[in-house]
C-alpha positions as CSV (number, residue, x, y, z in Angstrom):
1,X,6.1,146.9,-106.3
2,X,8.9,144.6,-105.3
3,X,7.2,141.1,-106.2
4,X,6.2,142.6,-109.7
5,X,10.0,143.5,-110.1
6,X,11.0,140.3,-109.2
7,X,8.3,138.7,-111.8
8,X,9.2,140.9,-114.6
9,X,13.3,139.9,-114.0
10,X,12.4,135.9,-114.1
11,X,10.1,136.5,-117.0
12,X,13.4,138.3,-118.7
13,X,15.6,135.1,-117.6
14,X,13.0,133.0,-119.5
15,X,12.8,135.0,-122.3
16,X,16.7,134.7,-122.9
17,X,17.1,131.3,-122.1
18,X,14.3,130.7,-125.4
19,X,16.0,133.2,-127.7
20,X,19.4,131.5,-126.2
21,X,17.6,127.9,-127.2
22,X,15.9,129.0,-130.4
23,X,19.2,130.1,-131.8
24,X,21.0,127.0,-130.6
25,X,18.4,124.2,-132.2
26,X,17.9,126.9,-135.5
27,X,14.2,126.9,-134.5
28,X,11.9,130.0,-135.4
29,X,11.3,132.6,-132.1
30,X,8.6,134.5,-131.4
31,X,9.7,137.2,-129.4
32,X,6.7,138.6,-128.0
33,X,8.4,140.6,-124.8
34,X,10.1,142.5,-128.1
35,X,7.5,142.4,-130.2
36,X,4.8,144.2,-127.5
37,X,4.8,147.3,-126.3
38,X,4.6,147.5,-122.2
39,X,1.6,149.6,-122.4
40,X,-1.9,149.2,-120.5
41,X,-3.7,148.3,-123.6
42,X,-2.4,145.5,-123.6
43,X,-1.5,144.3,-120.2
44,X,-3.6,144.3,-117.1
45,X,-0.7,144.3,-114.3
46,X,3.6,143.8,-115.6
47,X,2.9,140.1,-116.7
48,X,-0.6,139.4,-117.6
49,X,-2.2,140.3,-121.5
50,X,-5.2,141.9,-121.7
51,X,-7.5,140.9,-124.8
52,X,-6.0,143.5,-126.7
53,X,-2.3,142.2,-125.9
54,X,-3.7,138.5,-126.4
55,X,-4.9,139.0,-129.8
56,X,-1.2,140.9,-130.4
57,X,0.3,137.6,-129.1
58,X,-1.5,135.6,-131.8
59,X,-0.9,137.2,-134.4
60,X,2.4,137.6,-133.8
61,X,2.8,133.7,-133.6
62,X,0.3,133.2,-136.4
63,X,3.4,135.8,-138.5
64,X,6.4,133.6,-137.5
65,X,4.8,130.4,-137.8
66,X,2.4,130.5,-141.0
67,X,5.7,131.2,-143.5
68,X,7.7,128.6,-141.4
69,X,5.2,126.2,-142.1
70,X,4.4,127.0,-145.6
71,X,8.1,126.8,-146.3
72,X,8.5,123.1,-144.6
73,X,5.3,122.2,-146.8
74,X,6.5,123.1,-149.9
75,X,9.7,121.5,-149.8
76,X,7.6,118.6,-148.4
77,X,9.3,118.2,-145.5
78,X,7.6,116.5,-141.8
């Protein structure tokens, strides 16, 4: 469907303007459009998660940001 299309290329645009800004400021990404599979388990149309693909976003932020946090915390940094 045409608006879905046009949906899925902004969410792209927004997607390379964070890995564009993560790599700029040196700042951990979690690249979620990379990191799950467009499959109906876990989406409900092209841009909404289902539970499934909800818990998949978690714990793929929860893998990127525990280390990165543990790391700042044990060279007692802010």
């Amino acid at each position: 469907e045409p608006l879905h299309q046009l949906y899925g290329r902004i969410v792209e645009q927004e997607n390379e303007v964070m890995r564009g800004l993560a790599q700029k400021n040196d700042l951990p990404l979690v690249d979620n459009a990379a990191l799950i599979p467009h499959d109906e388990r876990f989406f409900v149309d092209s841009i909404h998660f289902t539970p499934e693909g909800m818990k998949m976003v978690a714990s793929n932020i929860a893998d990127v940001l525990i280390p990165a946090i543990e790391s700042r915390l044990s060279r007692n940094l802010p």
